[in-house]
N, C-alpha and C positions, 0 to 999 in steps of 0.2 A: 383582834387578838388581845387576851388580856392574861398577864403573868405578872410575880410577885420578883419584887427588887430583893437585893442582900437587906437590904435596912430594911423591911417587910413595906415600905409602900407597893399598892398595886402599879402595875404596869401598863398602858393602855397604850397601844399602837393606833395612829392617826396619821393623814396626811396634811400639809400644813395649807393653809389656804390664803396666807398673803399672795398680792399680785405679783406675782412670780413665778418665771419661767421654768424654778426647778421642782416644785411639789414635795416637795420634803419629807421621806417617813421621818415622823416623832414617834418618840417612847415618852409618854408623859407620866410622871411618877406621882399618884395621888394620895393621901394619908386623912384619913375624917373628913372625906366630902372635898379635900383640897388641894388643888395642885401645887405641888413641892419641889417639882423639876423638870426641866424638859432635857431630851434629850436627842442628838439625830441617830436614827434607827441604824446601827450597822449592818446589818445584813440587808439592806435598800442598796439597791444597784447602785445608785447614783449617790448619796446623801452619805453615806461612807463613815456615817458616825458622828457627824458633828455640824453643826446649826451657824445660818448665819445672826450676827449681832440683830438686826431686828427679831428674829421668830428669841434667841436667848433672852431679850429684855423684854417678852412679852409678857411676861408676868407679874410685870409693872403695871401694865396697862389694863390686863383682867382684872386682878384688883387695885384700881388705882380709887383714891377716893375721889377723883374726879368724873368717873362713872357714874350715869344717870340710872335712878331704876325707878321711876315713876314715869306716869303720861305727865304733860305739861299743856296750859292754856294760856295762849297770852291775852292780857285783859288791858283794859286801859291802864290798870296800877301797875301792870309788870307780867310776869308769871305767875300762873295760878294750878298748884296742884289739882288732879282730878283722877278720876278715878278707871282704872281699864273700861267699864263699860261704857261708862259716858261717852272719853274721850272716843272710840270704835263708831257708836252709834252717830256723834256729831262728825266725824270722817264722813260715815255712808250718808247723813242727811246731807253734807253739802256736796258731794260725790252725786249721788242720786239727782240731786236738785239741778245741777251743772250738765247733766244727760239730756235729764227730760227740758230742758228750756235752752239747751244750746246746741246738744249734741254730745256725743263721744269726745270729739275731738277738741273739745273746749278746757278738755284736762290733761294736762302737760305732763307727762311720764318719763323720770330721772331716773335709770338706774346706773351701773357702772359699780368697778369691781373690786371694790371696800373688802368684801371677803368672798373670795372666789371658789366658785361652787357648782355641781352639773344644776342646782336645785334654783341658782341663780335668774340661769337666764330663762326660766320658764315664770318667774315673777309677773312678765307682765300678761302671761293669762286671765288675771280679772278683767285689766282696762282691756283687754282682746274681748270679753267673753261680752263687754258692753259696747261695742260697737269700734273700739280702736281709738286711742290715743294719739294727741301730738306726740310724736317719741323725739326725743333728745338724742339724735344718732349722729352716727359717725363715730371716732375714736379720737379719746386725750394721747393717747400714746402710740400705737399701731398702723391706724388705719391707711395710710399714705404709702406707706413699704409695702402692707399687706396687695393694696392693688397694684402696685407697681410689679411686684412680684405674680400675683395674677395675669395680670397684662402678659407678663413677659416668659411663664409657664406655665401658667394653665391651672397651675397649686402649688400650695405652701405646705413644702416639703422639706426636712433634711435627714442628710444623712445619721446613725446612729452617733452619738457622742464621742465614742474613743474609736473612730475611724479617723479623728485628727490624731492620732498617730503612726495613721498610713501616710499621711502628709513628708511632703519635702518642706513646706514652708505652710504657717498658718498665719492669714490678716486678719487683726482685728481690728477692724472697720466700724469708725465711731465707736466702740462697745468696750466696755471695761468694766470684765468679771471680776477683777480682787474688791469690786466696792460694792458692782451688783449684778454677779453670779458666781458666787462664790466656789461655787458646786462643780466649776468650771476647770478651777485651777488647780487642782491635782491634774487634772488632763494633761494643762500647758504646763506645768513643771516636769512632768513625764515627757512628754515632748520635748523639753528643754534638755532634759537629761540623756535622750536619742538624740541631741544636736538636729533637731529639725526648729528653724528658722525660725523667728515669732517677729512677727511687725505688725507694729502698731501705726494708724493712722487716726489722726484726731487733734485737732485745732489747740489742745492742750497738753500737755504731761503729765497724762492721769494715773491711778493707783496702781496700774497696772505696767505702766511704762518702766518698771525698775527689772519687770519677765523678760523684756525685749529685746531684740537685737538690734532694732531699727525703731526709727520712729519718724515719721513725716507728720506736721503741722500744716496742713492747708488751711485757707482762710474759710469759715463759715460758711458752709451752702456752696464752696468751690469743688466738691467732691466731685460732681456731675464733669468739671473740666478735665479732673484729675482721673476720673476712668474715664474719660474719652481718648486723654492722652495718652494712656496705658496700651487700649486698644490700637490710636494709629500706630505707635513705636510696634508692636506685633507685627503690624502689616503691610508698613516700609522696611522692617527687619528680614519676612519674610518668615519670620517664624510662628503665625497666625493658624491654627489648629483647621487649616482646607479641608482638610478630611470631614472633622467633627461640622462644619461650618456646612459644608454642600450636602448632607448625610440625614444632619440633623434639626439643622434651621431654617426657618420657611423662608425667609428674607433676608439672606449675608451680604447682599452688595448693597444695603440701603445704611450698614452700620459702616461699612468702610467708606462708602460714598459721603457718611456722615462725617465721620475721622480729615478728610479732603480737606472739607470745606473750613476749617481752624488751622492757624497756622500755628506752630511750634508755639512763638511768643505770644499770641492770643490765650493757649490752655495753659502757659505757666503763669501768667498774669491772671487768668480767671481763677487756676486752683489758690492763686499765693504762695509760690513756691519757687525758687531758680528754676531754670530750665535744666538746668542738669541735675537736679535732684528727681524731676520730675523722669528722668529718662533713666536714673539711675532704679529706680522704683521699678519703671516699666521691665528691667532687664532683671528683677529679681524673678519674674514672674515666665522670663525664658529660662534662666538657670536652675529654678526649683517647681520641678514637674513632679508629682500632683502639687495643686496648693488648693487651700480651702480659705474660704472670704466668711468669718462671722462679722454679718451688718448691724449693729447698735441701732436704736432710736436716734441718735443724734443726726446724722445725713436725712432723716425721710420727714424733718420738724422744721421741712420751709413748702413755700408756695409753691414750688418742684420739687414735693417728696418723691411722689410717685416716679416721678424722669429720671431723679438721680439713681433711684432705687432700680429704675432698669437698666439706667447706666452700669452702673455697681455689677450686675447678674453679667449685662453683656463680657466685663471683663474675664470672666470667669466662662465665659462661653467662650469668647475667639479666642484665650488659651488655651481650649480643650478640658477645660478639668468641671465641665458636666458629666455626671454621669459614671465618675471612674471615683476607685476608694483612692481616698486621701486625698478627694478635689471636691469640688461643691461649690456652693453658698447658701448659708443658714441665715434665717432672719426668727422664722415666729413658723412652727409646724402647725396647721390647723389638726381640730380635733371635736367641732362641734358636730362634725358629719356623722362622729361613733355612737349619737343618742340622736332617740327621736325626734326630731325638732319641730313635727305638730303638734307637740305637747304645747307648746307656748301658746298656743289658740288661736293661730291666724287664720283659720276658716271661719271665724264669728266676725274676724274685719270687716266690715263693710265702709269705713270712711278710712283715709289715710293723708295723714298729713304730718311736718318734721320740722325739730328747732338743731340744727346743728350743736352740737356740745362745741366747737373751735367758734362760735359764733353767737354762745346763746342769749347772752345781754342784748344784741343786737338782735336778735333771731325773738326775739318776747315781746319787745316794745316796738318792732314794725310789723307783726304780726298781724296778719286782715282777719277776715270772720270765719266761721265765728270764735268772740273775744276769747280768750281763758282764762276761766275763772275759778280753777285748779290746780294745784300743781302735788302731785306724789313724789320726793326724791327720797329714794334709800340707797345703798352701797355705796356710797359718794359724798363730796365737800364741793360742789361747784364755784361757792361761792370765793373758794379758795383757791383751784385747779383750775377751771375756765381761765384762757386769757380774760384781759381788760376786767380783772376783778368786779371794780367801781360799779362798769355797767351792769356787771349782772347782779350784782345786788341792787342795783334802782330797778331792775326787770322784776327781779323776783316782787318785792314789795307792789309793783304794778298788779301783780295777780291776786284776787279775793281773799283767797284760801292759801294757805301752802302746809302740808303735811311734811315731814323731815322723820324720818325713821334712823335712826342712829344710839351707839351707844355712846355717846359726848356730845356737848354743848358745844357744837361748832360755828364754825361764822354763817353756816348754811343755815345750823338750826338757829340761830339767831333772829333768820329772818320769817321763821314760822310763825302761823298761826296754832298749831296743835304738833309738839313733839312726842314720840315715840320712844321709847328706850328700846333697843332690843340685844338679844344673844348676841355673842361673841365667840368667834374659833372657840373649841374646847367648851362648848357648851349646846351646840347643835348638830345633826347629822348631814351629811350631803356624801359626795363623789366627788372626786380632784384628779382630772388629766391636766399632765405636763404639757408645756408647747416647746420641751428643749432638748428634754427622752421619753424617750418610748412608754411611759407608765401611767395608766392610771391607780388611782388609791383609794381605797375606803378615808371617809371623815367621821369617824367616830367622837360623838360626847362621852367626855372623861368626866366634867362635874355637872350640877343642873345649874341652870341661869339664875344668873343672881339678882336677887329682891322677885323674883316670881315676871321676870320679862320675858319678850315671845320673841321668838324665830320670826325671821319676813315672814316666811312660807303661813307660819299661824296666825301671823295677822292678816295675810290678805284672807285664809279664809274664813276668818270673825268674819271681815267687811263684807265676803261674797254672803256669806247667811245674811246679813243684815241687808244686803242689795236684793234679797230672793233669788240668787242664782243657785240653781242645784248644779252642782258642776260632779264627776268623777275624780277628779285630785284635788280641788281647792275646798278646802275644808278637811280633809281627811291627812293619815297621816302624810310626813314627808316621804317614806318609804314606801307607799303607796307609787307615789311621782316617779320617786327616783328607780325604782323597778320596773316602772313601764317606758322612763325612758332610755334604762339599759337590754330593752329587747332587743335593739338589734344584735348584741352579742350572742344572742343565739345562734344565729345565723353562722354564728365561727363556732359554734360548740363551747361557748359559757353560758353556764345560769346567771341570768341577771340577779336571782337572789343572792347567788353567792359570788358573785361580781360586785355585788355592794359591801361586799365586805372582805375584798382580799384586792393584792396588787397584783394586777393581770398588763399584760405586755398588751399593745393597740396594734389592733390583727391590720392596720392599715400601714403599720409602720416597717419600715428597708431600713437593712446595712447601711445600703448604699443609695442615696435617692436617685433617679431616673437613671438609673442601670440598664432598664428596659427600654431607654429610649422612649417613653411614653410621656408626652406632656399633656397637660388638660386643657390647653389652646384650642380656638375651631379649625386650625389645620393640623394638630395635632404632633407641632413640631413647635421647639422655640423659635418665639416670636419677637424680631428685637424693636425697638422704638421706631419708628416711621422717620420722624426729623428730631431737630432738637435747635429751639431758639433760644439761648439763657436768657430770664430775667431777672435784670440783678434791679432788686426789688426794694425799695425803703420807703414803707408804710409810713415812717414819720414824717419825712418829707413831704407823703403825699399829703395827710391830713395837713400840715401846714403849709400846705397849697403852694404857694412857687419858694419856702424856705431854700434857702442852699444847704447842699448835702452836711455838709460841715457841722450842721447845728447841733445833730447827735452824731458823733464822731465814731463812735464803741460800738461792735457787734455784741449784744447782750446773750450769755450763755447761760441760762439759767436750769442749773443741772440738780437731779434730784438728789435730796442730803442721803449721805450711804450709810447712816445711822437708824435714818427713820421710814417707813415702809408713807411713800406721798405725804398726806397729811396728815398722817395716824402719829402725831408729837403731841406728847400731855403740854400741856398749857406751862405745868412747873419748871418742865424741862427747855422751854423753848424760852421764858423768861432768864433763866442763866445762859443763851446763847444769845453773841453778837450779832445782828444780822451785817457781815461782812459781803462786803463787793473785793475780788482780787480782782488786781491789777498789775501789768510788767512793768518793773521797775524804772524803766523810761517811762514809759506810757504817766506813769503817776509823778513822774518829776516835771513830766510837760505839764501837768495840768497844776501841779505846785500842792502836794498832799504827801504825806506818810506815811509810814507803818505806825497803825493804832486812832489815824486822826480821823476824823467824825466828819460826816458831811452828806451829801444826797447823789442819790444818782436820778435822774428827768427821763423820759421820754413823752412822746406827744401823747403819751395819754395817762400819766401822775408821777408821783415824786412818791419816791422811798429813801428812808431816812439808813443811812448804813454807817459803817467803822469800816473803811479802807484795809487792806492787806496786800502783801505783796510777792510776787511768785513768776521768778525766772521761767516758768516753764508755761506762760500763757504765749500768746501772741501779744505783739504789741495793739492790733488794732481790735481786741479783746478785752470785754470786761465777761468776769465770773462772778456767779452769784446763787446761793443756795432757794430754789425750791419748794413750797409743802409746809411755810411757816402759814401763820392765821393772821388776820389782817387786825383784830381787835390786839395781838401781838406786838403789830408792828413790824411785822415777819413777813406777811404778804405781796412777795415778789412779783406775782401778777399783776397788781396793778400796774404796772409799767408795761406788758407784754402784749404785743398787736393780734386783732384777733382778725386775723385773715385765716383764711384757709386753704390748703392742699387744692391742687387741683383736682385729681381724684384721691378718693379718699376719703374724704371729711376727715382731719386732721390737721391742728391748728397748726401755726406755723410761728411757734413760740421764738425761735431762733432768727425771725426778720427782724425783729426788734433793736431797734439802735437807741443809744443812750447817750448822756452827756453828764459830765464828772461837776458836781456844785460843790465848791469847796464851802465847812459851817461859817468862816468868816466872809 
């Protein structure tokens, strides 16, 4: 949709495509080929007129002069300018080369979700179309809750958004929309202002804890004790949801049988918490029927994401508030099921093999045959985002070749052999479903790409011409793709042509989720965890072999900066920020540091250099630390961060991570 502002710029409605739950309509206001303003679309159900601080300073970033718009060659001297077709053609000779003498699977396939797109995840139809790639799978952020929640209903479902106004009480579990969902909080101030309850649970005092009425601080990865606890107090109370439990769950006596087996001061010790706070919590959860649990990333980003993540649901089970408005638990709604998904080309797979993203420096250089001598990374900064940074950048250089598609000079592209420039939001077309409401959106280009750079989409299908592959979408347009893979909305009665270009509600999407009583489990009922062992887990300890626990003292929290969307920070912007470690103010007088004083923080797998700060509202056995800086910065947080992984899931488990405070003297 495109209409003229008062000031006569045009008007071009778009959805926004950072990695982001809310999907954002924009009005972007253009004037001579250029954008002059963005805006959030008020008449968008959700987006209400106004943007968060990443998508507002994006126009920094569109044109920043730090933006790439040539191919680049690295050469013995440095970087070497070259030319689009050169650079294309030297991609497919050594792409090509890499097939015929090793196989498909000898080239290592990086995507992830830089700019989020239906047009995305069909990228990797060339390497399908050649016989399938090592794929880089799993999830940096999701995947651990997603299956836990699998596991434990069958699908990732929630209710509609402003049915947490049916709510008596709303937890916000790990998750803090005033920094990153903004979109969120008109809800929860409206619910505030109905006097329905808001409690916060989260090992800090985050930006959102000023909404709250409550606030519980559990220790790191203690969450799993602390719904367990929640649960027995139900059901030595007596007031445990028998009806909903025998009616509708396949297995209720193996979650109470669970509950048994811990004793009071075991689950207050494990969460980190008094015991009477603990039970105080559980009693909020008898006295405000319905209540709804929104689960954060932060609980499902240890070695037991997926356990705690069923933990989490059970609670919200054996209280009854499955199923009924104003009860639930929301995490991440799926929504890849509303397009075709043979579009991506898994019928040309014929070899199949995987480097974990929570693992992949490790997952590259123990790699058996055959070698890779390839590696394609677009939508993404691995080298930044992966735990154990270090190692994956000694991976990456391990590999012959490495292509990097990106619009900046990141620490990924650093490690390339041939960089890419490409489009940027507001310069290319795709589709945009939400995983938080109900909607998807047209992604309309407002300006053209600047300096003459391509869409992913056009460059794989240069490379597909140059491979010889006649394919029906690669190489043609993107609207081609994206059409064929909005058919299934036919099915509901939308044209997928004009499905790609208006905001239509997901004909999959409830009020209210499993109202019906329908789980997608193989018995077709909620399914709760079978047992539950904790493992309270410290990788550092382990790599230093029989260390005492002591050595890294601090659960390392390293949360993403709510300024900047991952690691989409210009280089200028990240030079005038401190890379700060916070600290509670005990916590920093034991170890003999300040506010402002300089010094390092360790773990067993590097040292980053920080500026101390101080902040009553962490835990003491708690260090914080921002996220998403670049390592040639000095900002690169990961290098410290253990790269184990979820048990299901693939899902690193950024949060085992334990530290230790070096002061500079």
């Amino acid at each position: 949709m495109t209409t003229e502002s008062d000031s006569g710029a045009e008007v071009i409605r778009t959805t926004c495509t950072l990695d982001c739950q809310d999907a954002c309509g924009v009005d972007v206001h253009v004037k001579d080929g250029h954008v002059v303003g963005l805006r959030g679309a008020k008449d968008h159900p959700y987006t209400e007129g106004f943007l968060c601080i990443r998508l507002n300073r994006y126009m920094d970033r569109l044109y920043s002069s730090e933006r790439m718009t040539e191919p680049l060659r690295k050469t013995k001297s440095g970087w070497q300018a070259i030319g689009w077709d050169d650079a294309l053609d030297l991609a497919a000779e050594k792409i090509g080369a890499a097939v015929e003498q090793h196989g498909s699977t000898s080239i290592l396939y990086y995507m992830d979700v830089g700019s989020f797109g239906v047009s995305k995840q069909f990228n990797v139809r060339l390497f399908n179309r050649l016989g399938g790639p090592t794929m880089a799978s799993g999830s940096l952020c999701l995947g651990a809750g997603i299956a836990g929640t699998l596991q434990t209903l069958g699908k990732c479902a929630g209710s509609e958004p402003a049915d947490m106004l049916n709510s008596e009480m709303i937890v916000l579990w790990g998750r803090n929309p005033a920094a990153y969902s903004v979109h969120m909080m008109p809800l929860i101030k409206r619910a505030q202002a109905r006097g329905i309850k808001i409690v916060l649970i989260d090992p800090i005092r985050n930006e959102t804890a000023r909404f709250c009425d409550r606030h519980y601080a559990p220790k790191p990865g203690g969450d799993g004790y602390l719904a367990l606890g929640i649960c027995k107090y139900l059901f030595e109370t007596g007031t445990a949801d028998q009806d909903f439990l025998k009616a509708k769950t396949a297995n209720p006596e193996v979650i109470e049988r669970m509950t048994a087996r811990f004793s009071w001061d075991e689950l207050a010790a494990g969460a980190g918490l008094p015991l009477e706070s603990l039970r105080e919590l559980a009693q909020l959860f008898v006295d405000h029927r319905p209540a709804s649990v929104f689960m954060g990333k932060g609980p499902q980003h240890y070695v037991q994401g997926a356990e705690i993540t069923r933990l989490i649901v059970s609670v919200c089970a054996v209280a009854g508030n499955i199923g009924v408005s104003g009860g639930g638990y929301q995490f991440n709604s799926e929504y890849r099921s509303l397009f075709d998904g043979s579009l991506n080309g898994d019928g040309f797979v014929t070899q199949r093999r995987t480097a974990p993203k929570g693992r992949l420096g490790e997952a590259i250089l123990t790699m058996g045959e055959p070698p890779l001598r390839v590696a394609y990374i677009n939508g993404g900064n691995p080298v930044t985002q992966c735990p154990n940074s270090t190692k994956v950048a000694k991976a990456l250089s391990a590999i012959d070749f490495v292509v990097v598609v990106d619009p900046f000079m990141t620490d990924t592209a650093d490690c390339a052999d041939l960089y890419l420039p490409c489009a940027m939001f507001l310069e290319e077309r795709d589709v945009r479903a939400a995983s938080w409401n109900p909607y998807v959106g047209p992604v309309i280009p407002a300006v053209a790409p600047q300096g003459g750079v391509k869409s992913d989409w056009e460059i794989l299908g240069l490379l597909a011409e140059r491979l010889g592959i006649d394919d029906p979408y690669l190489g043609k347009p993107v609207e081609t793709l994206l059409q064929a893979a909005l058919a299934p909305m036919g099915q509901h009665g939308l044209d997928p042509v004009k499905a790609m270009s208006q905001v239509f509600r997901k004909p999959n999407a409830t009020e209210v989720a499993f109202a019906d009583g329908e789980f997608g489990t193989p018995s077709g009922k909620l399914e709760f965890l079978d047992d539950w062992e904790p493992v309270d887990r410290n990788p550092a300890a382990d790599k230093a072999g029989k260390a005492p626990a002591n050595m890294f003292p601090l659960q390392l929290l390293s949360l993403k900066h709510p300024r900047f969307q991952a690691s989409q920070a210009l280089q200028s912007l990240q030079d005038a920020m401190e890379p700060t470690a916070w600290l509670h103010p005990e916590t920093a007088a034991r170890f003999g540091v300040g506010e402002k004083a300089a010094g390092r923080l360790e773990s067993a797998y590097g040292s980053y250099p920080v500026v101390f700060g101080l902040d009553d509202g962490i835990r003491r056995d708690v260090c914080v630390a921002r996220a998403g800086g670049w390592l040639k910065q000095n900002r690169g947080i990961n290098v410290l961060t253990s790269d184990v992984l979820s048990t299901s899931g693939e899902t690193p488990g950024y949060y085992e991570t334990r530290v230790r405070v070096v002061t500079a003297d």
